[in-house]
Backbone bond lengths (Angstrom), bond angles and torsions (degrees), N, CA, C in turn:
res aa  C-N    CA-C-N  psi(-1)  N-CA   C-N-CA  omega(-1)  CA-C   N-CA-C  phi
1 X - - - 1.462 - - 1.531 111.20 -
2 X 1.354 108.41 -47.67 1.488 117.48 172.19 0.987 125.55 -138.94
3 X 1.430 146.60 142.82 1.604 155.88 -102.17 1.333 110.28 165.29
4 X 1.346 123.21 94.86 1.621 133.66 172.53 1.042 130.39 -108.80
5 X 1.736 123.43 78.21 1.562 123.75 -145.00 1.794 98.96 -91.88
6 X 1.657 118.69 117.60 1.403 97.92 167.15 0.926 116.08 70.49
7 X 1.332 137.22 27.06 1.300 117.57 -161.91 1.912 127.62 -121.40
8 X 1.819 100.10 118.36 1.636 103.35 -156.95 1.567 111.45 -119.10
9 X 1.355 109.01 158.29 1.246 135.05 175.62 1.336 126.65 -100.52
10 X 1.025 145.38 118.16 1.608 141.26 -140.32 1.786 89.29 -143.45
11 X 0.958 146.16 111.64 1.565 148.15 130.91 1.478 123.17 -83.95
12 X 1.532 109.03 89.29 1.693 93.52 -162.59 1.458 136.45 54.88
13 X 1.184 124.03 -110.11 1.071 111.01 -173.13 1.784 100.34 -126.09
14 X 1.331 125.94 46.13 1.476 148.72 -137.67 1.689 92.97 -155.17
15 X 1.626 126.46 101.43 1.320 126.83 172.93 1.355 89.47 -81.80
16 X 1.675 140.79 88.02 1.719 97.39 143.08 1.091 148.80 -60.73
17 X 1.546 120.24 -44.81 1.496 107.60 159.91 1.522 113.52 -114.82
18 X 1.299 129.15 143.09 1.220 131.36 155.14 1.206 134.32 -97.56
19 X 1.015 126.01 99.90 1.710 111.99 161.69 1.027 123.05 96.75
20 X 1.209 128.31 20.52 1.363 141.92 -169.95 1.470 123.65 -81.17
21 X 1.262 143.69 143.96 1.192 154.14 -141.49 1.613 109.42 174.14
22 X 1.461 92.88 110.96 1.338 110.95 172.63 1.566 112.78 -141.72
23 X 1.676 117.75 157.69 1.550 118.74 163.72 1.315 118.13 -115.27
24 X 1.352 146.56 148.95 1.401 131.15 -175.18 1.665 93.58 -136.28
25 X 1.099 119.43 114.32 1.283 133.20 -178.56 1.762 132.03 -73.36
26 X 1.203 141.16 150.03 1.256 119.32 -168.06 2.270 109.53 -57.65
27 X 1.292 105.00 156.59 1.304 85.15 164.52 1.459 116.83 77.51
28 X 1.614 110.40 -33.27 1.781 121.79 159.28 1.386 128.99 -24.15
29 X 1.080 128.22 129.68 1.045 131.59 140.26 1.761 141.61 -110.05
30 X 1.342 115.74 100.68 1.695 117.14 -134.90 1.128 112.67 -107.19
31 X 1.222 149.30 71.03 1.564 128.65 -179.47 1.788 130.15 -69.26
32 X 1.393 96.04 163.81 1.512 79.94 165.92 1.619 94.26 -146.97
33 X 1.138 113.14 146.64 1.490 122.99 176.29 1.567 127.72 -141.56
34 X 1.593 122.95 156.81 1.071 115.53 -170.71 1.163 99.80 167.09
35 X 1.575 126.80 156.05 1.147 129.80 -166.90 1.680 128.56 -73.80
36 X 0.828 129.23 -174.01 1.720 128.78 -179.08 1.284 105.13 -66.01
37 X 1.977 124.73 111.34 1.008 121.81 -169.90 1.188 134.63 96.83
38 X 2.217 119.39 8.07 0.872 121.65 -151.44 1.922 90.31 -101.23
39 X 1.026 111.76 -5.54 1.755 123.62 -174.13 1.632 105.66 89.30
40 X 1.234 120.75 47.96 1.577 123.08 -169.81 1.777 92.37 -102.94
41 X 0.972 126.20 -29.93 1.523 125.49 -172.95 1.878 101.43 -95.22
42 X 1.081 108.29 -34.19 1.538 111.75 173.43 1.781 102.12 -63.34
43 X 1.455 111.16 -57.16 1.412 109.16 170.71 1.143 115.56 -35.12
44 X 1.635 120.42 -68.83 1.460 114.52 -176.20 1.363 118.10 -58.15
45 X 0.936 131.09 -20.68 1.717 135.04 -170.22 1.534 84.31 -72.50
46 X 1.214 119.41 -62.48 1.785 105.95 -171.62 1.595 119.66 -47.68
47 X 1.628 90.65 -46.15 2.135 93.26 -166.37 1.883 93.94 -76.79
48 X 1.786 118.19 -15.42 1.592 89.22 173.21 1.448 106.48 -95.89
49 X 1.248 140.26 31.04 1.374 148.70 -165.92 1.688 121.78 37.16
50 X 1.703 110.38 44.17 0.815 132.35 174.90 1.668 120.31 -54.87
51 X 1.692 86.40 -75.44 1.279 92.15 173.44 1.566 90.26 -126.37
52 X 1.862 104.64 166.40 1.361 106.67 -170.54 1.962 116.06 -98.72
53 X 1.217 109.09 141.48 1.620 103.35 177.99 1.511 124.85 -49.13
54 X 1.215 132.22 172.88 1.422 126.36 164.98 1.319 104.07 -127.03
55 X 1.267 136.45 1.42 1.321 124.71 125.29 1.886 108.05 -151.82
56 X 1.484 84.56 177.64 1.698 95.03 -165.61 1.481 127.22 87.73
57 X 1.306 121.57 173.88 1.481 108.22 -168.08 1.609 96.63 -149.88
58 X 1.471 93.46 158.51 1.361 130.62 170.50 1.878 128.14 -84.11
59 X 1.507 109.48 108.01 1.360 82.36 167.98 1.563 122.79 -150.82
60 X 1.246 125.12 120.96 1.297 134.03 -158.18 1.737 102.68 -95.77
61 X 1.445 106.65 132.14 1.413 103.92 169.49 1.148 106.32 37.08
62 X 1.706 117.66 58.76 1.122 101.52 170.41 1.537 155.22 87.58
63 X 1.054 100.52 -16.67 1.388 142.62 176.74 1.464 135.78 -116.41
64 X 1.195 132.11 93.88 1.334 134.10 166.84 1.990 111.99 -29.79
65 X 1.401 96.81 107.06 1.402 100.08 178.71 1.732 107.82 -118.17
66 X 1.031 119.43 20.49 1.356 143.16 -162.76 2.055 90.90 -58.37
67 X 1.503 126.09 -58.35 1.030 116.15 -165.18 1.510 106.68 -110.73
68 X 1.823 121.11 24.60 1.264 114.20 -161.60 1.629 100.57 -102.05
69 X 1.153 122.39 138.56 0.956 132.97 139.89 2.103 132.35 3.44
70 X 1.398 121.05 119.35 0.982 123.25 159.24 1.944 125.03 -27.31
71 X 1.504 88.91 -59.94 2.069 96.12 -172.64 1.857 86.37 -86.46
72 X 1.072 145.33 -35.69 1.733 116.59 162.51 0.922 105.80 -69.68
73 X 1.608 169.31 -20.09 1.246 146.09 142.49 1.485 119.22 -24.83
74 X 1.576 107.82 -64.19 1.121 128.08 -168.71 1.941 113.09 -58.73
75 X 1.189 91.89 -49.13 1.421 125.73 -172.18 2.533 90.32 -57.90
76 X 1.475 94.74 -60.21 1.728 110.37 159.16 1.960 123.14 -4.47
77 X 1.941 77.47 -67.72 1.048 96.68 -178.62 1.354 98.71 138.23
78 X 1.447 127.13 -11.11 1.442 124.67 161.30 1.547 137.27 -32.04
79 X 1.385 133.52 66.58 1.578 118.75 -179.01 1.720 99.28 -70.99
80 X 1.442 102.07 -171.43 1.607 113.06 -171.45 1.670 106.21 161.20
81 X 1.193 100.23 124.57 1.876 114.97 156.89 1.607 108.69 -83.80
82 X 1.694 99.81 164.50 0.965 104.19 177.42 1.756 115.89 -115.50
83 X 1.264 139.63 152.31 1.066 135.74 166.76 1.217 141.69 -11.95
84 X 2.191 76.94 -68.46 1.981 92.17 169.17 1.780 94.86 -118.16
85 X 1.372 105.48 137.77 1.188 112.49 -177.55 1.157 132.89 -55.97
86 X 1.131 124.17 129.50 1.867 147.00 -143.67 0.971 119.99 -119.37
87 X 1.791 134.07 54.19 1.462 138.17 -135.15 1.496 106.01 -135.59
88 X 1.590 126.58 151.55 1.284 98.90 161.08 1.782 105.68 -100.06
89 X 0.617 109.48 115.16 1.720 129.33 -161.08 1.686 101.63 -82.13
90 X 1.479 126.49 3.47 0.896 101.23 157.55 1.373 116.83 -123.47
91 X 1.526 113.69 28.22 1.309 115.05 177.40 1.615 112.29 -109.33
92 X 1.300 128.00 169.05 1.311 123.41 156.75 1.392 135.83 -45.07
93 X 1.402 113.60 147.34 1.654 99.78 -178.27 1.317 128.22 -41.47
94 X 1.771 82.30 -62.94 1.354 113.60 -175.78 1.916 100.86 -35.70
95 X 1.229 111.74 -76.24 1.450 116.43 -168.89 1.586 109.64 -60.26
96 X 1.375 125.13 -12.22 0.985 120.73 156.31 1.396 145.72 -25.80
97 X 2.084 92.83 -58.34 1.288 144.37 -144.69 1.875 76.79 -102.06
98 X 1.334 112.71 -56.23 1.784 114.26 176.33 1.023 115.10 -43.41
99 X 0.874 124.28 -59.42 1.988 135.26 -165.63 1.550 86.12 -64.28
100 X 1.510 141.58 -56.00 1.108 114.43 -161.25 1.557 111.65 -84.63
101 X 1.429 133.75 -12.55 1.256 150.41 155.54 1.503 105.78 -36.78
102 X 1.853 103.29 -69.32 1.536 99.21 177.58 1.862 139.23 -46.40
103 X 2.201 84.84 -35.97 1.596 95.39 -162.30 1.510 100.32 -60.68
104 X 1.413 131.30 -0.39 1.502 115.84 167.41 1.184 136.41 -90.22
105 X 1.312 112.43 -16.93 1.426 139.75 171.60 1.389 124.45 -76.05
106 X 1.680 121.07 150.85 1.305 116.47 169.53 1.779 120.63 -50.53
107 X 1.084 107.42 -10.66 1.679 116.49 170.77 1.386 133.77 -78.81
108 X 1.543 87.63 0.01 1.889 87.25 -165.90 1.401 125.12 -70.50
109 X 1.683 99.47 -20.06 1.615 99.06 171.94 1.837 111.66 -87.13
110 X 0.788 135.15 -3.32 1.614 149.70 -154.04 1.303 102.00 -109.79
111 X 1.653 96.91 95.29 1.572 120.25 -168.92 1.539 105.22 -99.51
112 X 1.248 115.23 -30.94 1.477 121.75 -154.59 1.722 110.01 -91.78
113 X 1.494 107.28 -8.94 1.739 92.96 168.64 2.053 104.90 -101.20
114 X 1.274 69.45 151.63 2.052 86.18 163.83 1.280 111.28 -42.84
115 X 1.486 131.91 158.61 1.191 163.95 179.65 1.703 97.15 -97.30
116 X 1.412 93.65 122.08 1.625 92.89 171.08 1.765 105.45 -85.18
117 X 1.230 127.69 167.19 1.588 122.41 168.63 1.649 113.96 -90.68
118 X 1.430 106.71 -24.34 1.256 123.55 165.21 1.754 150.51 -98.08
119 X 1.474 89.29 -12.83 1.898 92.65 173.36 1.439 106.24 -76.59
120 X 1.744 87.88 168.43 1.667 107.78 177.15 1.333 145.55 -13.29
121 X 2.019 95.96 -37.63 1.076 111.19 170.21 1.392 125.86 -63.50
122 X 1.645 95.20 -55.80 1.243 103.61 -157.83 1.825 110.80 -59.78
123 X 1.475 98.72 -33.78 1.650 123.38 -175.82 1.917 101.28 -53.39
124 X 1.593 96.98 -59.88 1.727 91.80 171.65 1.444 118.82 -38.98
125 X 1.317 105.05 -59.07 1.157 100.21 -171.73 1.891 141.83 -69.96
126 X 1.179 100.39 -17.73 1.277 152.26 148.40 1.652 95.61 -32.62
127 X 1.455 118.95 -59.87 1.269 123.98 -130.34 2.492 70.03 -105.16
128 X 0.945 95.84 -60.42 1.626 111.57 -172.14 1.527 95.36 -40.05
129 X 1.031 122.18 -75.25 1.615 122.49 171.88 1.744 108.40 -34.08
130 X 1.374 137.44 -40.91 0.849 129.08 -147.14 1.362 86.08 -81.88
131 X 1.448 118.99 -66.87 1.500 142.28 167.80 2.156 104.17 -1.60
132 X 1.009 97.62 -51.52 1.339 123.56 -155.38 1.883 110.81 -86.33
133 X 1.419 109.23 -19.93 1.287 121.84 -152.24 1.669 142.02 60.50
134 X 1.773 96.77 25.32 1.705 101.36 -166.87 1.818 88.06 -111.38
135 X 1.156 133.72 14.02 1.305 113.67 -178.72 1.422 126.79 -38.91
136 X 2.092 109.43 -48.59 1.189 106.87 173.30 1.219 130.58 -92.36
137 X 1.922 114.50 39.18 1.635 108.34 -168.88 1.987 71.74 -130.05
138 X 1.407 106.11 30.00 1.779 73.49 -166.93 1.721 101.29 -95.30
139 X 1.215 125.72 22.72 1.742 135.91 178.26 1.989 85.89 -99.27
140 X 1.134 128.38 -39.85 1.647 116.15 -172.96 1.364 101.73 -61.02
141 X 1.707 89.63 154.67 1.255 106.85 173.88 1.693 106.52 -82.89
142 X 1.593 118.70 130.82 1.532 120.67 167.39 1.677 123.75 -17.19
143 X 1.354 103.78 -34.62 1.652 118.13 -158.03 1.605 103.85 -82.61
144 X 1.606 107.12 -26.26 1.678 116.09 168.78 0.993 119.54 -104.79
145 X 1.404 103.92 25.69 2.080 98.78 163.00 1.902 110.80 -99.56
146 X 1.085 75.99 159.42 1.930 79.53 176.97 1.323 113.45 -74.77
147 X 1.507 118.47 176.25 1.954 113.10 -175.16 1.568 100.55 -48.05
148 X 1.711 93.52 -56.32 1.742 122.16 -158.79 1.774 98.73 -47.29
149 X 1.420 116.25 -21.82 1.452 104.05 -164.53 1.535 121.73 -96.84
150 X 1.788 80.34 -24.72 1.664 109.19 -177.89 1.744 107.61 -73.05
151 X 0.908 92.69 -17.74 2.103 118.63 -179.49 1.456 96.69 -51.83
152 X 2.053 96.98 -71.26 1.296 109.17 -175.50 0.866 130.48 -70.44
153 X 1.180 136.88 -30.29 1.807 138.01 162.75 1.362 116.78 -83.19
154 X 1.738 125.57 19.98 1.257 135.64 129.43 1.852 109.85 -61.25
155 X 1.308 100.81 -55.93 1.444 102.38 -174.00 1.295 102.77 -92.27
156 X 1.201 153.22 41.56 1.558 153.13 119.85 1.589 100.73 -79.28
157 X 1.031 135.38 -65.35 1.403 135.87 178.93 1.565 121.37 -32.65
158 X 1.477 102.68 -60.81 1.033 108.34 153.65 1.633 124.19 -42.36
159 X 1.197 132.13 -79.24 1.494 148.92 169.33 1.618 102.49 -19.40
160 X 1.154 119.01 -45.65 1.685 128.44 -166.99 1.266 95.60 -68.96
161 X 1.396 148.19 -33.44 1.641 126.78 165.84 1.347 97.80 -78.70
162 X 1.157 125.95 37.14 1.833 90.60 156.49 1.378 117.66 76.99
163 X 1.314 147.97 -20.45 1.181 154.69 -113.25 1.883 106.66 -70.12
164 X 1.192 115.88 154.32 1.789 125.32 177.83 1.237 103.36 -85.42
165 X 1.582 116.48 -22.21 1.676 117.64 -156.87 1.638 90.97 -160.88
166 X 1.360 125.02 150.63 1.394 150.80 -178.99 1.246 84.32 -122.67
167 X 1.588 117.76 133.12 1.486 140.19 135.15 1.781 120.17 -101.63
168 X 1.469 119.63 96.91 1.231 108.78 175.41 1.694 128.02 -114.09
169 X 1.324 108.24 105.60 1.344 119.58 -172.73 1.595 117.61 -82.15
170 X 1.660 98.51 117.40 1.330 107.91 -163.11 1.851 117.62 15.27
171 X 0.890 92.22 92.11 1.912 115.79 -172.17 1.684 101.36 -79.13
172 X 1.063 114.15 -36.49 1.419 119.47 170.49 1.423 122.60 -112.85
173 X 1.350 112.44 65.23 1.532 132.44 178.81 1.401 97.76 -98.70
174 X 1.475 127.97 121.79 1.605 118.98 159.22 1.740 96.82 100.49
175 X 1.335 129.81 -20.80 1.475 132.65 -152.24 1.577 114.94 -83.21
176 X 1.121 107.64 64.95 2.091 90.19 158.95 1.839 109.75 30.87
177 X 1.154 98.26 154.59 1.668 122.20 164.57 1.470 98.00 -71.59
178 X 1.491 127.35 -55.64 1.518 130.41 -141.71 1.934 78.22 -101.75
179 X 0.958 140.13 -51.70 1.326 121.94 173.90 1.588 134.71 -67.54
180 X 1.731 102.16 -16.63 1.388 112.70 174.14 1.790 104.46 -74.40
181 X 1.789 98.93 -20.55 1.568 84.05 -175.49 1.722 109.64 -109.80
182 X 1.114 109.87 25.37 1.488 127.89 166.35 1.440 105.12 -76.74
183 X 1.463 104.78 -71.48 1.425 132.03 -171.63 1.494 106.70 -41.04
184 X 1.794 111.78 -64.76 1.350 131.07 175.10 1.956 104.65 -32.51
185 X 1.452 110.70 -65.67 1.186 119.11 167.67 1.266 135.61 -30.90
186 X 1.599 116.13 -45.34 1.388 148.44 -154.17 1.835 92.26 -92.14
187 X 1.724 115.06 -34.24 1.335 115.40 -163.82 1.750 96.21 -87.47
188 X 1.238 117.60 -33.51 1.336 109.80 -166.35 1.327 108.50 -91.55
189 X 1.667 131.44 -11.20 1.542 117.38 170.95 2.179 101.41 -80.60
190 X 0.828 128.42 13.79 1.380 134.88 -150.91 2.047 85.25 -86.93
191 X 0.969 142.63 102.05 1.131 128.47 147.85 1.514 137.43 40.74
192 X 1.339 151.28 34.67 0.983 145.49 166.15 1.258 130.76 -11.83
193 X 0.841 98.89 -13.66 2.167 108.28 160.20 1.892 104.15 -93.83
194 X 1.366 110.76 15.68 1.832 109.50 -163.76 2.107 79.07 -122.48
195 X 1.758 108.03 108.77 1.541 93.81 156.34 1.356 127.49 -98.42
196 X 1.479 93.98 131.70 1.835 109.41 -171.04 1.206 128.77 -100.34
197 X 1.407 136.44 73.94 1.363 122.71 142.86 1.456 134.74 -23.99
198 X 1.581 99.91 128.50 1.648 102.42 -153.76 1.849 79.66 -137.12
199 X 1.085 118.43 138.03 1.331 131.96 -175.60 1.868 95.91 -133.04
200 X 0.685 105.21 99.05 1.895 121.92 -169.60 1.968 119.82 -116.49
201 X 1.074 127.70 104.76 1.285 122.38 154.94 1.390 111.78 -64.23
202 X 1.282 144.55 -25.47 1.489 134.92 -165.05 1.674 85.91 -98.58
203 X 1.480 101.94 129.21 1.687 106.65 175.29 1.020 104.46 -86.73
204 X 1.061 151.64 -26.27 1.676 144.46 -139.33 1.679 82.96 -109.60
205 X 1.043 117.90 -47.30 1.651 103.08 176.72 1.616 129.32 -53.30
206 X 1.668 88.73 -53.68 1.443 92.99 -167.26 2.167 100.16 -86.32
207 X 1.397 125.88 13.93 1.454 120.50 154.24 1.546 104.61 -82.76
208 X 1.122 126.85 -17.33 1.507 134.84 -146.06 2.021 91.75 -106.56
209 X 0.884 132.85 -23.67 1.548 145.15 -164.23 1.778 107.35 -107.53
210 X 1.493 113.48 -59.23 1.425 125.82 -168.02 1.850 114.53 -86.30
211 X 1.254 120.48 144.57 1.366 133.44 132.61 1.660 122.50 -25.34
212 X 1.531 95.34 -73.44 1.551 94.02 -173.56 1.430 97.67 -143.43
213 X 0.969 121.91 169.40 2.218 143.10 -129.46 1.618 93.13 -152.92
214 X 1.440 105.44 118.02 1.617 106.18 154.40 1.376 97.60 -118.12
215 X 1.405 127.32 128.19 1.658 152.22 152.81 1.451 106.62 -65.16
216 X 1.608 119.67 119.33 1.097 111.66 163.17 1.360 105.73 -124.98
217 X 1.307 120.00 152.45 1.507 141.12 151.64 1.568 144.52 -97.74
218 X 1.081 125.28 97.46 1.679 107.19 -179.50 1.883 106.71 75.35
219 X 1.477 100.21 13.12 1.511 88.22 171.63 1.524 107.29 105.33
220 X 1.630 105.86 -15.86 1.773 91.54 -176.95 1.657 95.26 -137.96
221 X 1.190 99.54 -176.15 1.924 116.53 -164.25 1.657 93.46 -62.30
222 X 1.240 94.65 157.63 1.423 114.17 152.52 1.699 139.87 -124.36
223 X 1.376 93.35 -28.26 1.365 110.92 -171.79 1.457 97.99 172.54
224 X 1.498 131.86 130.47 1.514 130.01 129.65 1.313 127.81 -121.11
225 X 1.582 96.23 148.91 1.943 85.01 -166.26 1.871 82.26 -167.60
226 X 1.756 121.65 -165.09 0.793 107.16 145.29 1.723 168.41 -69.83
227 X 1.135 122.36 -179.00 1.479 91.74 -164.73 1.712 91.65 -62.35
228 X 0.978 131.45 -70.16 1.878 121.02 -168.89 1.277 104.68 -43.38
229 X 1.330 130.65 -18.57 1.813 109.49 178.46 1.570 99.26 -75.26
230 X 1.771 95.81 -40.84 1.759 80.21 -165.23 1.840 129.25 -74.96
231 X 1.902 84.87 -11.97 1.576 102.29 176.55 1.400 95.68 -49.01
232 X 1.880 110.00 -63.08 1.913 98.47 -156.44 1.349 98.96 -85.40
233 X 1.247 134.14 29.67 1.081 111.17 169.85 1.502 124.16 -91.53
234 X 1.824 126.49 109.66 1.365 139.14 160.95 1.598 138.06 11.93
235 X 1.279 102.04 -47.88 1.335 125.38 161.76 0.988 124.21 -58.40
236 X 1.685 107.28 -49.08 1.726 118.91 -135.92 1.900 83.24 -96.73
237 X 1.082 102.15 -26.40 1.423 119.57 -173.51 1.820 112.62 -59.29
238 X 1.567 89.99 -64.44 1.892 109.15 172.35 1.686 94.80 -60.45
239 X 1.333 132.44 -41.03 1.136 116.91 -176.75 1.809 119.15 -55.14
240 X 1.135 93.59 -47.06 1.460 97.93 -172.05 1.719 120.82 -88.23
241 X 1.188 106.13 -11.72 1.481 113.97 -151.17 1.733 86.16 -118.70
242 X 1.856 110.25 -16.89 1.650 82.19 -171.97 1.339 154.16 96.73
243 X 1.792 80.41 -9.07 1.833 91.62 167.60 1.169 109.46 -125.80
244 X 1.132 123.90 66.19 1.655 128.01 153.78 1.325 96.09 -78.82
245 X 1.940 93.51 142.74 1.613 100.71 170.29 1.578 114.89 -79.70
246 X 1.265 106.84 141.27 2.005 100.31 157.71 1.416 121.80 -60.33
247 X 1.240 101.97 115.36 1.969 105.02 165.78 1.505 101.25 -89.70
């Protein structure tokens, strides 16, 4: 499904990521984790065609997506959240959840007719909220939901195209204990035929969600394996916990 050959980030004289190489399989569930600064959000900016690599390549289903575009990603079959939340916050959920229903359709530019209460759209979305647990907040306005809710109707929005592949970038940034374990919940009833890239600073979450764990450091690999290989693994341990010795 997804294929990251080599693949680096150059800012001047600033490696963020180097060299990275990963596979994400149909049905996957993939994390990658690492501390503040490890190039895990720079990574994702490349595989969602955010920003572009300076070397190595991209390839989705098959396909070299190395120089494509964000809306052909999307268009792919790419869904994806964002970090910091990406909402129009002064509209309704519900229509929230619409607008991103539409942006796949021949309708997405076609502002000027009425909203039916009943077509396709509205029904997807309908169905995406439900998925998510916001069915009965979907009359609020965005601006009166909590972080934890605004989380989830990132990932209903997403869900409403249909997507081949989930990209979720740190999904639990900012989130409560009692909402980090909502969310956690919300990720694992999600389809097992749906493969998810999960790009996570909280480890205990993203071992608790994924198959298999890539550790990064300073921009490059550390170890991937499963979540219990990468739990005992030494490194991953001094990485997080802080006791690496000085050489």
């Amino acid at each position: 499904m997804l294929v990251i050959d080599d693949l680096g980030k150059r800012y001047g004289g600033v490696q963020a990521v180097d060299g990275i190489s990963l596979v994400l399989e149909p049905g996957e569930r993939f994390g990658v984790i690492g501390p503040n600064g490890a190039g895990k959000t720079t990574l994702f900016k490349m595989i969602a065609g955010d920003v572009p690599p300076t070397a190595g390549a991209v390839h989705l289903f098959g396909k070299d997506v190395t120089t494509m575009s964000t809306a052909r990603r999307a268009r792919m079959g790419v869904g994806r959240t964002f970090q910091i939340s990406n909402l129009f916050r002064d509209m309704t959920v519900f229509d929230n959840v619409r607008v991103a229903a539409r942006g796949g359709t021949s309708k997405a530019r076609v502002f000027w007719m009425p909203q039916r209460a009943k077509d396709d759209v509205s029904e997807r979305s309908i169905e995406a909220l439900e998925s998510v647990g916001l069915a009965d907040r979907r009359n609020l306005t965005v601006a009166n939901l909590s972080h934890g809710e605004q989380r989830q109707l990132e990932i209903a929005m997403a869900l409403v195209g249909e997507p081949s592949i989930l990209l979720l970038d740190e999904p639990a940034a900012g989130l409560s204990a009692v909402e980090r374990a909502t969310l956690k919940s919300l990720i694992e009833n999600l389809p097992r035929t749906l493969p998810i890239l999960l790009i996570e600073h909280d480890m205990t979450l993203a071992l608790g969600l994924t198959d298999r764990v890539m550790c990064m450091e300073n921009g490059r690999h550390v170890v991937t394996g499963t979540p219990a290989e990468v739990r005992d693994n030494e490194t991953v341990r001094e990485i997080y916990l802080g006791r690496r010795d000085k050489k």
